[in-house]
C-alpha positions in Angstrom: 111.1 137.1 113.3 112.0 133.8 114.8 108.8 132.3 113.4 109.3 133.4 109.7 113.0 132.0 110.3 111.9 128.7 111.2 109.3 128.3 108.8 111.5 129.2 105.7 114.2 126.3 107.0 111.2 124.5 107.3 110.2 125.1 103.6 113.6 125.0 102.6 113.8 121.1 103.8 109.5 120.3 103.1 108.7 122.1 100.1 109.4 119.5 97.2 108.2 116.7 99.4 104.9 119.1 100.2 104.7 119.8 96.5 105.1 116.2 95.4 102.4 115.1 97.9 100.0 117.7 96.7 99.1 119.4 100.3 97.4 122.2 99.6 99.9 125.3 100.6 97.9 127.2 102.9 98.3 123.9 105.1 101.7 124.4 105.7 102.2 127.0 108.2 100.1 124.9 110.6 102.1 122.0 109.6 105.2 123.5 110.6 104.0 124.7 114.2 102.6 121.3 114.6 105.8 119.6 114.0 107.8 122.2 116.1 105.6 121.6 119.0 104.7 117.3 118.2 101.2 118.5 118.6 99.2 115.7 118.0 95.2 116.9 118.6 93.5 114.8 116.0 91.5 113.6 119.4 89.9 117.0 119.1 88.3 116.3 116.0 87.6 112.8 115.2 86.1 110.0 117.2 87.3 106.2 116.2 83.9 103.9 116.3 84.2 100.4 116.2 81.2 98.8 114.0 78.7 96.7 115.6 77.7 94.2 113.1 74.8 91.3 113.4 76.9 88.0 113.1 75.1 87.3 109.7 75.3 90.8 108.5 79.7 90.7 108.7 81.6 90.1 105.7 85.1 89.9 105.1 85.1 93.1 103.2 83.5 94.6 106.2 85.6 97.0 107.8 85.8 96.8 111.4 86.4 100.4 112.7 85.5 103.8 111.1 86.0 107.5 112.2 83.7 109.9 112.6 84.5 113.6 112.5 83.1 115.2 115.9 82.9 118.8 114.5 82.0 121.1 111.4 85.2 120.8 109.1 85.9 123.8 106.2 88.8 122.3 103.9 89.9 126.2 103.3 90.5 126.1 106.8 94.6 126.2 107.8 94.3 124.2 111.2 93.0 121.2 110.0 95.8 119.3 108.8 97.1 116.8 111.4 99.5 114.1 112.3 98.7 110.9 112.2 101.3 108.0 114.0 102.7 105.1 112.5 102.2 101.9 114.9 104.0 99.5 112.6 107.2 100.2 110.0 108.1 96.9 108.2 109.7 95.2 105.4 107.5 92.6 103.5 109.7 89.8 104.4 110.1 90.3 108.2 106.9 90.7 109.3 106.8 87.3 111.1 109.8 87.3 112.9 109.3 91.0 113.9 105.6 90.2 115.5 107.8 86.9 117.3 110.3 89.2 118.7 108.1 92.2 119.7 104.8 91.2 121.8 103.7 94.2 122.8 103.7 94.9 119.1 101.7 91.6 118.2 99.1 92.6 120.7 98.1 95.9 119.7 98.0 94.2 116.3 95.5 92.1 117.7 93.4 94.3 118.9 93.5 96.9 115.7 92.2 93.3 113.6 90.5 92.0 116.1 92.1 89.1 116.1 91.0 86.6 118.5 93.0 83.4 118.5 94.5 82.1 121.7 98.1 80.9 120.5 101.0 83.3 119.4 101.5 81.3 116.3 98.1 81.4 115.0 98.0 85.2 116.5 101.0 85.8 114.2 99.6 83.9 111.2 96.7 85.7 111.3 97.6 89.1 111.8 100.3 88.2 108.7 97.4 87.5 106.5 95.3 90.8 107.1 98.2 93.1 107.5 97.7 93.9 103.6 94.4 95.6 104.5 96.0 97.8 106.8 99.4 98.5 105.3 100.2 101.3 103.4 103.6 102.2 101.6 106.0 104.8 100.6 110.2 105.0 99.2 112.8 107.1 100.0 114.4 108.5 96.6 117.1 109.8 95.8 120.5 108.6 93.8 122.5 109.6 97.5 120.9 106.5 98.7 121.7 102.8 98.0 119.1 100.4 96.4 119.1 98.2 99.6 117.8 101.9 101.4 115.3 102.6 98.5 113.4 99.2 98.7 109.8 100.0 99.7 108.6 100.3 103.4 105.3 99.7 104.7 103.9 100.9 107.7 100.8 100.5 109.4 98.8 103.9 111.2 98.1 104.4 114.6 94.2 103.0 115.6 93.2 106.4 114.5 94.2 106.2 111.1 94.0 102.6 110.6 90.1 102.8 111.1 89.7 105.5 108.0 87.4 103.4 105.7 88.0 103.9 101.6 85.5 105.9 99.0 85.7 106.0 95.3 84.7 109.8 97.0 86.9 110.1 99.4 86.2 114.0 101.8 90.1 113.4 103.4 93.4 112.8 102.0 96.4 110.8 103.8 100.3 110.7 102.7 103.1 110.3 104.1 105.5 112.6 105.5 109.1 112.3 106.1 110.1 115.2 108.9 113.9 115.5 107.8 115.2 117.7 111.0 114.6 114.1 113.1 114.3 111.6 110.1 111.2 110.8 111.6 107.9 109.7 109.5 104.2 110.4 109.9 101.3 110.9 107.6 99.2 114.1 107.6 95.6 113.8 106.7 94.0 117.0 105.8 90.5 117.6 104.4 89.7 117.8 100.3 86.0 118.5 100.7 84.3 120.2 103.5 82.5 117.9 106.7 80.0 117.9 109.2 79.8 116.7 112.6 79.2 113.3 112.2 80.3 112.6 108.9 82.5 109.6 108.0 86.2 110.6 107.1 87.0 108.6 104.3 90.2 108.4 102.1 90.9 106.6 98.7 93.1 103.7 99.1 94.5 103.7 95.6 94.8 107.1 94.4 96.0 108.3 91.0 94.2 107.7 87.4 94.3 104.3 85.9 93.5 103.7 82.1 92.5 100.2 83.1 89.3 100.3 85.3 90.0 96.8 85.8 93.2 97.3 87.1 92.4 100.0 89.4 89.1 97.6 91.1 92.0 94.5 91.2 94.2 97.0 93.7 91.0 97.5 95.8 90.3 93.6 96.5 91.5 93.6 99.8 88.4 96.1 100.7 85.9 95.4 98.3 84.5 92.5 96.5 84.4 91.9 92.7 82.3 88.9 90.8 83.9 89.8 87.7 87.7 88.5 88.4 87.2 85.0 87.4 87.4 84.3 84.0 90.1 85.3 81.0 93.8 85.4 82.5 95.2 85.0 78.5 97.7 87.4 77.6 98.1 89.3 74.7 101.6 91.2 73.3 101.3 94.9 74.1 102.1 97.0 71.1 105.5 98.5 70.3 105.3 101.3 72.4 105.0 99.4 75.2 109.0 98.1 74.2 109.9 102.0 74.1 107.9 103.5 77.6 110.7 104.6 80.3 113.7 103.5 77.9 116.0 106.0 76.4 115.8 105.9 72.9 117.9 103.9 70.6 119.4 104.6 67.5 119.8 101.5 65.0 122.8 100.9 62.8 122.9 102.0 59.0 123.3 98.5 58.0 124.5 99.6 54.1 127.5 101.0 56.1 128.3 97.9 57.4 128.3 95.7 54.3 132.0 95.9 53.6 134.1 96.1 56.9 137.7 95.8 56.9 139.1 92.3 57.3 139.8 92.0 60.5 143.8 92.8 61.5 145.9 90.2 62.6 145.6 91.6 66.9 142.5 92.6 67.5 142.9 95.7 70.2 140.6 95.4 72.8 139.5 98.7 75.1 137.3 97.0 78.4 136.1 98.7 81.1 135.7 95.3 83.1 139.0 94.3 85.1 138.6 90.3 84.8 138.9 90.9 80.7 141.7 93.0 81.3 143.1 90.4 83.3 142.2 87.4 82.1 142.2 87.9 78.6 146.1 86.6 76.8 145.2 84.6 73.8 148.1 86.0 71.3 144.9 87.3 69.0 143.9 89.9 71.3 145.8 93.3 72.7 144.3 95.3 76.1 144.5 98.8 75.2 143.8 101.6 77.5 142.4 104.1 74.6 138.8 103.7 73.0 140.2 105.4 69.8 142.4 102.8 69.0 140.5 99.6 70.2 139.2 97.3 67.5 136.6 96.0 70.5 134.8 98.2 72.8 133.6 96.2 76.4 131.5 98.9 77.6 129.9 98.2 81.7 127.0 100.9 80.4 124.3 100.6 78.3 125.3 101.6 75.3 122.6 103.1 72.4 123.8 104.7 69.8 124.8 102.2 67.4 123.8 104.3 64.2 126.3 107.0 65.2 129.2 104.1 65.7 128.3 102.2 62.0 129.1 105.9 60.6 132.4 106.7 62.5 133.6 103.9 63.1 131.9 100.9 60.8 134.8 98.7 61.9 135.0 98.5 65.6 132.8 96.2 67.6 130.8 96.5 70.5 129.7 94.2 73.0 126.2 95.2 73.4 123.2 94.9 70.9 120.4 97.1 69.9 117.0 96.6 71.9 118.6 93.6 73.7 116.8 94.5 77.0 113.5 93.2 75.6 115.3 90.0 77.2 117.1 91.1 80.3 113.9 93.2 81.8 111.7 90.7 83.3 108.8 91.7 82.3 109.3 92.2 78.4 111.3 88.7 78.7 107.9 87.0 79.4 106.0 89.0 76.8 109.2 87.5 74.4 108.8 84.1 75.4 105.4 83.6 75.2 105.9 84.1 71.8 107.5 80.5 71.4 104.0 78.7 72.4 101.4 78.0 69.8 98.2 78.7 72.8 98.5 80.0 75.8 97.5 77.6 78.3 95.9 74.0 78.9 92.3 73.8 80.0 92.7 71.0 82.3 95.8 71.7 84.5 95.9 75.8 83.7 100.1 75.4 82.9 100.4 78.1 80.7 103.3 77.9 77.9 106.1 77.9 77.1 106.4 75.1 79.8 110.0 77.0 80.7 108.7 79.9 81.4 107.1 80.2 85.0 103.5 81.7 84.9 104.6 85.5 84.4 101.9 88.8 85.1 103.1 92.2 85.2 101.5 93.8 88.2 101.4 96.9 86.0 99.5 96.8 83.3 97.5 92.4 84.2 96.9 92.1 87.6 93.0 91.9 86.4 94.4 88.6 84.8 96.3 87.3 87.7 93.8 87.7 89.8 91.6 85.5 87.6 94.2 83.3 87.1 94.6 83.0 91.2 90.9 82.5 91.3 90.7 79.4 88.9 94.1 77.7 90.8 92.4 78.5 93.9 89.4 76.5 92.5 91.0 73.7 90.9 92.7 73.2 94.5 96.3 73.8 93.0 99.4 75.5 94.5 98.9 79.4 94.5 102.4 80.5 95.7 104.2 83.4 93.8 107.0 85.2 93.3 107.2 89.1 93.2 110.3 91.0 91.3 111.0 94.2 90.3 111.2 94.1 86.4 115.3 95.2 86.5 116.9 94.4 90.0 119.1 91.6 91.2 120.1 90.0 94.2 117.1 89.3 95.5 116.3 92.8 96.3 112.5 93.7 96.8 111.6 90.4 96.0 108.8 88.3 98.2 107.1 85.0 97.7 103.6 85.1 98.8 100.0 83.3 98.7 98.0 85.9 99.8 96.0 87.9 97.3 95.5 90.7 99.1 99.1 91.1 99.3 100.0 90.6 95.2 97.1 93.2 94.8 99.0 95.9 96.9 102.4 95.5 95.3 101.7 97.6 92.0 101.8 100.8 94.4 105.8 99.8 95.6 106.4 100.5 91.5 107.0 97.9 88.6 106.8 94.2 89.3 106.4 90.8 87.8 104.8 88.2 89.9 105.7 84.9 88.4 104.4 81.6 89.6 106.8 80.5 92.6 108.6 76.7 91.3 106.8 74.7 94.2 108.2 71.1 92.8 111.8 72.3 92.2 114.4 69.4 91.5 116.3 69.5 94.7 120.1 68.3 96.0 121.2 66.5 98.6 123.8 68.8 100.3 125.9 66.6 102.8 124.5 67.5 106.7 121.6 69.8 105.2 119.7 67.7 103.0 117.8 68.3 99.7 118.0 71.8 99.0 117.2 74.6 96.6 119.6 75.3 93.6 120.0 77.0 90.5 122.0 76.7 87.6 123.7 79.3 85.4 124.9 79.5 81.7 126.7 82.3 79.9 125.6 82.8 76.4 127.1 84.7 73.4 125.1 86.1 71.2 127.1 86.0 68.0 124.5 87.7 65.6 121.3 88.6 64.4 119.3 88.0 61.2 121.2 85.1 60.6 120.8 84.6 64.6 123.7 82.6 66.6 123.6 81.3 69.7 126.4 79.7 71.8 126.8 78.7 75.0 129.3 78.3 77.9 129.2 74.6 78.9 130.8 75.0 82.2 127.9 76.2 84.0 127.6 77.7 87.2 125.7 77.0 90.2 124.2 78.2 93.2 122.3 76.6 96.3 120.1 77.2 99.2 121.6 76.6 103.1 118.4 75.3 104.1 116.1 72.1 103.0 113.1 73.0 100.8 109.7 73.2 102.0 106.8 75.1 101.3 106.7 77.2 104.2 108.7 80.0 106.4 109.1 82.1 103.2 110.2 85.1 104.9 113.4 82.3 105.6 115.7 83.6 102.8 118.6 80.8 103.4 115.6 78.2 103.2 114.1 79.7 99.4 116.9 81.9 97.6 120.1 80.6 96.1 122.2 84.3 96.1 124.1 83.7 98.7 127.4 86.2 97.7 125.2 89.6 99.1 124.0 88.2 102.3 126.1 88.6 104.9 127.3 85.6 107.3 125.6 83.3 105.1 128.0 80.6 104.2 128.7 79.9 99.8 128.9 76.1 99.3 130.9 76.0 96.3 130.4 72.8 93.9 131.9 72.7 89.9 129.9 71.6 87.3 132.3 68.3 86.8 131.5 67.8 90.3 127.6 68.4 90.1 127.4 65.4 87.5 129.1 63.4 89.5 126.5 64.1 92.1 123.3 64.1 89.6 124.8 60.9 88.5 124.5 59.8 92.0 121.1 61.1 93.0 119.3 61.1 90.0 120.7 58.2 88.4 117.4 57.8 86.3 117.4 61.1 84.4 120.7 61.5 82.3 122.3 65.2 82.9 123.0 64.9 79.4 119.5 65.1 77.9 118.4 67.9 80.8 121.0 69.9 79.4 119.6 69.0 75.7 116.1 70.6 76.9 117.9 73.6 78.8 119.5 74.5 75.4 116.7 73.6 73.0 114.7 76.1 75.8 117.8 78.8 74.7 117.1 78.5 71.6 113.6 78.7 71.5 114.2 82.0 73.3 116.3 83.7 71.0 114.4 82.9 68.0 111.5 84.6 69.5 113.9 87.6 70.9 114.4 88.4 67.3 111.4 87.4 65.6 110.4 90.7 65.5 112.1 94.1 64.4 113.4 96.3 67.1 112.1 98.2 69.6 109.5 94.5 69.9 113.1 92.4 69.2 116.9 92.6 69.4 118.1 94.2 66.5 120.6 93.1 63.8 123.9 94.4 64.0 126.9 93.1 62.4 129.5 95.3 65.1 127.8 94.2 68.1 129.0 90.7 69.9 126.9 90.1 73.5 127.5 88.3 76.7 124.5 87.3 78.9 123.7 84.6 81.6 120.7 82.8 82.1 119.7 81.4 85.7 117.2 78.1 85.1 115.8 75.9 87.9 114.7 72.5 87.7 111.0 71.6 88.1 109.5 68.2 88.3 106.4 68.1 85.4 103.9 65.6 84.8 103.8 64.5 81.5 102.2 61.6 80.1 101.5 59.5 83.5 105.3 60.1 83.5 107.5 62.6 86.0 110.2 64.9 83.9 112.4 67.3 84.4 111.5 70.4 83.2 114.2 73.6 83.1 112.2 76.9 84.1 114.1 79.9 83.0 114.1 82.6 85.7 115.7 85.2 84.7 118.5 86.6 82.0 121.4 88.7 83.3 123.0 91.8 81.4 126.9 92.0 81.7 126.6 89.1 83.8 129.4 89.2 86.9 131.8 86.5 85.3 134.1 86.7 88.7 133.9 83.3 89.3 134.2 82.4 85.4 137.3 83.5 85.4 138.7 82.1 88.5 137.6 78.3 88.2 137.9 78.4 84.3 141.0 80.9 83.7 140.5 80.3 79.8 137.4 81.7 79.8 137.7 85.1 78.0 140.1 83.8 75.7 137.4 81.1 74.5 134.5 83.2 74.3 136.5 86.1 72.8 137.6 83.3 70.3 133.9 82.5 69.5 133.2 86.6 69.6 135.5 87.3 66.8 137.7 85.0 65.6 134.7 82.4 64.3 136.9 79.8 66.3 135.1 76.9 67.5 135.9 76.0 70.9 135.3 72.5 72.7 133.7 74.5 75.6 131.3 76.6 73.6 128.3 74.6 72.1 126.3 76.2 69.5 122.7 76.0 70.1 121.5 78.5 67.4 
């Protein structure tokens, strides 16, 4: 009785995870004894071998180890699902300073990659750079969790299970496994086809169907090589069901609704859900109330979406969000959006692909085919191959890497959506007093006033932010040294500099490039934006409607472009923020609200709002 008791709890805890992972039920019973009991006897069934090769005959696609199975294997049979160790769990930015600190740990990395140089660093560089062949990845889920716990994890198997070679047709399977009574993780590798003594075990590396053959043979670089990755990286615009896939759906206004609003009484009542408004808000105009009936302005912190329903109950209120607007505040439609500013693609002779504001942008997803032919002709031409990797809607840094290793960028599409853009490796720097010339970026609050006529302000106090360490191209995993967010990271110190005070500076360092006509090309860049953000009808473009006022924030960095024999400063936009923290607004500028509420609604023009569009 005890056994059927323990392995319903174990169900109980397993089953969705078992189900999601697609091991075959009649596995589980064994499974649950072999957990009980930590019975590890995958020695009694598989040998590792380590392949002899010729020196000629070794390639880098080679693998170094495989294991063979040392008996007859029946898949239908229950025992034969076992657990495999993980040697190595890791985030993708610590995995130098982990192998620093833990030797024991570097060596039997070593040994697994037969890595044979003498000196720790090179030791750690190298086992760094072939990690990605190795690694494997999985996510805890779950909404009980934070995001900083749901970032991906890799791990790397024990020798065992590290020497599995891949097949297109694979006779094993391997996932991972989190054991929830001691939180600890393992994978199980169980049989999908029956094997003979003597047989390979093989698994497929990158499982799951992709429509794009292409993109499928791009994830398997690190193990396989491809002659056909090294010549179109052009991009063209997805169609409009690409702007709709994993968004909930939107509803449009009736615009003949809206034709004749009410004027607009002489206190406009204003319902926000966001305390600085509440607080900071006091120009005579405007009224906080604390019911959405009888607010004139609804500050929603939610995405909001049905706009239709609002235009036909209540045509006169406003609200501060607009249709479709996240085709600029996901990253990776805001490239697909920009690109639509530039008149071709890219140059021939230095491959700078336009708009020249916006960084070199793939989605992992859906183009790594094309970034990987891109990577190959930079490589070529001897340029600068660093990148950046983001999720397409997270901030703060979070699950976020800068890399120049290909093998790496090609295993990221299996940690879930990203967009690796090309890292700014001639950034604009300052001189910060007893650092030196660091990293910074630069943010600007924009309104958007309207569509279809489209207007465009923006804030002209900016904002800024800046690195703790000097730039250099190297120790990426240093995030003091190449990110600017400093507010989430904790014990890192904020150096806090207004814009007055930054053009003071600028004045001082760059004496030769007026801030004046950078900020001309930051909001010319603006502008270009929005006209292509509503070029097209929704769900491809932000949609007109005449109740809906918006706040956003762009962060740009400075880049140093060659142009013409001649060195200019060229504004790289980075990213655009929706319901953008405005915290610090508020407290350097306490007129804040009340000026862009005044632009908002009152069609006031206000000396520190510029119009751009």
């Amino acid at each position: 009785m005890d056994g059927i008791s323990t392995y319903n709890s174990f169900l109980a805890l397993h089953k969705p995870q078992l189900l999601l992972s697609g091991v075959p039920e009649h596995f589980w019973p064994t499974l649950c004894k072999k957990l009980k009991d930590q019975i590890f006897d995958s020695g009694l069934t598989f040998q590792l071998v380590q392949i002899d090769y010729e020196d000629s005959e070794k390639m880098p696609y080679d693998p170094l180890w495989s294991v063979m199975a040392i008996t007859d294997i029946d898949r239908s049979d229950s025992t034969h699902i076992y657990l495999i160790d993980h040697a190595w769990t890791y985030k993708a930015n610590s995995i130098v300073n982990t192998l620093r600190n833990v030797p024991e740990l570097l060596q039997r990395m070593c040994a697994m990659m037969q890595v044979t140089a003498t000196s720790v660093d090179e030791q750690i560089e190298m086992v760094a750079q072939n990690v990605w062949k190795y690694a494997n990845t999985y996510a805890i889920a779950g909404s009980e969790f934070s995001i900083e716990e749901r970032v991906p994890v890799w791990y790397v198997l024990d020798e065992l299970g590290s020497g599995i070679t891949h097949s297109d047709n694979p006779n094993f399977r391997a996932v991972p496994f989190i054991n929830v009574s001691d939180q600890m993780t393992y994978t199980l590798l169980f049989p999908i086809e029956n094997v003979e003594q003597g047989d390979i075990v093989t698994r497929n590396f990158v499982e799951g169907s992709y429509s794009n053959e292409l993109q499928r043979e791009a994830m398997l670089i690190p193990w396989k090589h491809f002659d056909h990755f090294y010549e179109d990286f052009s991009q063209d615009e997805p169609d409009s069901d690409y702007f709709i896939e994993g968004h909930i759906v939107e509803t449009l206004p009736t615009l003949e609704l809206l034709k004749d609003r009410q004027p607009l009484p002489e206190k406009l009542k204003v319902f926000s859900e966001y305390r600085y408004i509440n607080d900071y808000l006091t120009a005579p105009e405007f009224e906080i109330v604390a019911n959405e009936e009888d607010a004139d302005i609804l500050w929603y912190l939610n995405h909001y979406k049905t706009f239709k329903e609002l235009s036909e109950t209540s045509p006169n209120k406003f609200i501060n969000q607009f249709p479709f607007e996240y085709v600029i505040t996901i990253k990776d439609l805001l490239a697909i959006v920009a690109r639509r500013s530039a008149k071709i693609h890219h140059a021939s002779g230095d491959l700078e692909t336009y708009p020249l504001w916006l960084p070199t942008t793939y989605n992992l997803k859906t183009e790594l085919p094309k970034l990987v032919a891109y990577y190959m002709q930079r490589q070529k031409a001897g340029l600068d191959n660093h990148w950046i990797c983001k999720p397409y809607n997270l901030a703060r840094g979070l699950d976020t890497y800068i890399t120049h290793n290909l093998d790496f960028l090609c295993r990221l599409p299996l940690t879930g959506p990203k967009v690796a853009q090309k890292y700014i490796e001639n950034p604009v720097l300052f001189d910060r007093p007893n650092i030196g010339m660091v990293k910074f970026d630069i943010r600007y609050v924009i309104v958007l006033k309207s569509v279809n006529p489209t207007e465009v302000y923006v804030y002209n106090n900016f904002f800024l932010r800046f690195s703790n360490k000097q730039f250099a191209l190297n120790n990426f995993e240093d995030y003091e040294q190449h990110f600017t967010v400093m507010n989430y990271t904790e014990g890192a110190p904020l150096y806090r500099l207004l814009c007055e005070q930054f053009k003071q500076e600028w004045s001082k360092q760059y004496a030769n490039y007026d801030w004046e006509k950078v900020e001309k090309s930051v909001f010319q860049m603006i502008s270009e934006l929005f006209v292509a953000a509503t070029l097209k009808d929704a769900p491809c473009g932000i949609a007109k409607s005449p109740q809906s006022r918006a706040l956003y924030a762009a962060d740009i960095m400075l880049s140093w472009q060659q142009q013409n024999n001649e060195l200019k400063i060229q504004p790289k936009l980075l990213e655009m923020n929706w319901m953008p923290d405005c915290q610090r607004a508020c407290e350097y500028y306490p007129d804040f609200y009340n000026d862009i509420f005044s632009v908002m609604f009152l069609n006031k023009e206000v000396s520190t709002c510029t119009k751009v569009l």
